[in-house]
Structures are given as structure tokens and as C-alpha cells.
ZATORZA-708511 format. One record per residue (C-alpha): residue number from 1; residue in three letters; x, y, z. Coordinates in Angstrom, 2 decimals, padded with zeros to 5 digits. Example, Ala and Ser with C-alpha at 12.3 -4.5 7.8 and 13.67 -1.06 7.14 Angstrom:
! ZATORZA-708511
marvex | drenmar | x | y | z
1 | ALA | 012.30 | -004.50 | 007.80
2 | SER | 013.67 | -001.06 | 007.14
//
This chain:
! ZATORZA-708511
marvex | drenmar | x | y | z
1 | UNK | 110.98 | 111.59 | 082.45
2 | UNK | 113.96 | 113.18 | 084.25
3 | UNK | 113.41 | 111.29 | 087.68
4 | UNK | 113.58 | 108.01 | 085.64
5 | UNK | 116.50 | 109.02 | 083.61
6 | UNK | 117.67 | 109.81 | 087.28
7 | UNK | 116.95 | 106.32 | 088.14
8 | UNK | 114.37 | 107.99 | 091.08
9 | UNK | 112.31 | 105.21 | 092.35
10 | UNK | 108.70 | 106.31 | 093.48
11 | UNK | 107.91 | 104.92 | 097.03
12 | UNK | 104.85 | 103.81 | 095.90
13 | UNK | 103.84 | 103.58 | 092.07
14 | UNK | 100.58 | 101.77 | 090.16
15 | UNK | 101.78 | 099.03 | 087.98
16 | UNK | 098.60 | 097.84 | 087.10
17 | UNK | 094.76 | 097.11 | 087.59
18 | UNK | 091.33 | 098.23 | 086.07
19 | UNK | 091.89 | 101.98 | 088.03
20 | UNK | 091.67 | 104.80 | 085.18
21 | UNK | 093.59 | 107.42 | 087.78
22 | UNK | 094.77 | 106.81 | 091.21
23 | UNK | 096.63 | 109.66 | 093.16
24 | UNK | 099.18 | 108.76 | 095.78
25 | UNK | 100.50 | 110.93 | 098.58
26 | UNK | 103.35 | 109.64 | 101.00
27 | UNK | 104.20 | 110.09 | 104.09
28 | UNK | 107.73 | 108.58 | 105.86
29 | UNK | 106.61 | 107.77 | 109.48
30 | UNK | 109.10 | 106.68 | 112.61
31 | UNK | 107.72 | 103.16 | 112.04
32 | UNK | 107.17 | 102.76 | 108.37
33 | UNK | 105.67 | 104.62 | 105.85
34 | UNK | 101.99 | 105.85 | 105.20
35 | UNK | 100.17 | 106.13 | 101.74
36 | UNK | 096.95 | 107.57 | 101.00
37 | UNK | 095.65 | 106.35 | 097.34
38 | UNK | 092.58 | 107.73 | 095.88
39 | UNK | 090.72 | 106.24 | 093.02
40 | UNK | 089.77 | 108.95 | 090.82
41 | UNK | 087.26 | 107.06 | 089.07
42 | UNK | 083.17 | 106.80 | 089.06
43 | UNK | 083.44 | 102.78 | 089.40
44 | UNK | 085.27 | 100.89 | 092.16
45 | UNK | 088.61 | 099.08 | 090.70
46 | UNK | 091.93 | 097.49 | 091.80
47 | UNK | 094.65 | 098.48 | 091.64
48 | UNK | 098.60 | 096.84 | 092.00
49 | UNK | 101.18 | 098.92 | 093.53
50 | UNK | 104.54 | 098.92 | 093.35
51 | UNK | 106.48 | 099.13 | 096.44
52 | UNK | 109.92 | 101.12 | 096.34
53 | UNK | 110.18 | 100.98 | 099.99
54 | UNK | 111.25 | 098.67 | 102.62
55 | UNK | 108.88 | 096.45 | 104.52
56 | UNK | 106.73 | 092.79 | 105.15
57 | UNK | 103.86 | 094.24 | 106.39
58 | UNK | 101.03 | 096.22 | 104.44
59 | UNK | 097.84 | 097.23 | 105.98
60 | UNK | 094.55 | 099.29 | 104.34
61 | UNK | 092.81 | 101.53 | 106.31
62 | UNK | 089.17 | 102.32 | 105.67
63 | UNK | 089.27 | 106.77 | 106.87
64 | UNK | 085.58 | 106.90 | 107.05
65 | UNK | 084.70 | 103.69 | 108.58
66 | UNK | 088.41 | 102.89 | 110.41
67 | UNK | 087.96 | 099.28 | 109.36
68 | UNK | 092.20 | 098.00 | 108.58
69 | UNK | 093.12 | 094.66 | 106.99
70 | UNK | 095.69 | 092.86 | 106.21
71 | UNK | 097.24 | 093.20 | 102.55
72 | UNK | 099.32 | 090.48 | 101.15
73 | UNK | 103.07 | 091.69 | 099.40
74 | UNK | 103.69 | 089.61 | 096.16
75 | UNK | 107.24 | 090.37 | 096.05
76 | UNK | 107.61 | 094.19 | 095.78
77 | UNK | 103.88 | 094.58 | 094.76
78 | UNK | 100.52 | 094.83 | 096.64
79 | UNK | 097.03 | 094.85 | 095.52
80 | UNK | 094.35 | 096.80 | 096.88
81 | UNK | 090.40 | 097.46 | 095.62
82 | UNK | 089.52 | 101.11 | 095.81
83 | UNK | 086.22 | 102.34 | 096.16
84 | UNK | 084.79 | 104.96 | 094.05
85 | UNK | 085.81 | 108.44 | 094.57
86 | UNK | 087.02 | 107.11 | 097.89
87 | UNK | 090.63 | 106.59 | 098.97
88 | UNK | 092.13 | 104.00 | 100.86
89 | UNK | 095.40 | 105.04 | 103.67
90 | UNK | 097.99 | 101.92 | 103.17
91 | UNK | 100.44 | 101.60 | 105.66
92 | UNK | 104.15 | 099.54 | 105.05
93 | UNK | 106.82 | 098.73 | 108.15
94 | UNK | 108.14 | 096.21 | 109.34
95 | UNK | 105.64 | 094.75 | 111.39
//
């Protein structure tokens, strides 16, 4: 489309997994940047995403439960399993 003919990179894109649709909504934050992916789907899945921000540290944030982990960066990519019909807030800084 016109934003890749633009050479637009997405902050945060899926690349690949076993996730029929996942939505992603960004937000730029002082310290980082803030992602909320939703898995569309009726079966849990995961799902890798492709970073096209800056940062070495990626945490998932559990809204309903407020449970956060650690998630490991292969490069420019991150992995994350999604619930069903349940969304997951990732958040990438620096530290």
C-alpha cells in the first residue's frame, strides 16, 4: 500500500504466529512506547511482532489481572501468547 511505497514503518507490526487477526493500537509515552494487541480470535494463539521502534526492554501486561512479565526481543521481533478475545498491553523503552 501507499505507506509501504512510502517506506512508513509500523511501530509495531505481526510478522507471524497461529493469530487469525490481532489489532494493535500505539501509544508514544515519555519513557517508551505502549501497545495494546488484541487477539481477535475464539482460540488463544501467538503471535511475533515486529518492532519498528527503539528499545531492549519489552514487558506484557495482563489489564484484568495486572500480572507483567518479562518478554524476550529476538532482534527486532518479540513473541507474545494472546488469550482469546483478550488483549495483552506490551510496553518497549529502554529499561
Amino acid at each position: 500500500g501507499a505507506f509501504a511505497a512510502a517506506s512508513v514503518t509500523p511501530a509495531l507490526a505481526p510478522r507471524s504466529g497461529d493469530c487469525e487477526v490481532v489489532t494493535i493500537r500505539h501509544r508514544e509515552l515519555d519513557v517508551g512506547h505502549a501497545f495494546l494487541a488484541f487477539n481477535e480470535g475464539s482460540e488463544p494463539c501467538t503471535a511475533t511482532l515486529a518492532l519498528g521502534v527503539e528499545g531492549s526492554v519489552a514487558r506484557a501486561l495482563d489489564p484484568e489481572t495486572g500480572h507483567a512479565e518479562g518478554l524476550t526481543l529476538s532482534g527486532r521481533d518479540v513473541s507474545i501468547a494472546l488469550p482469546a478475545a483478550r488483549a495483552r498491553v506490551i510496553t518497549v523503552g529502554a529499561r
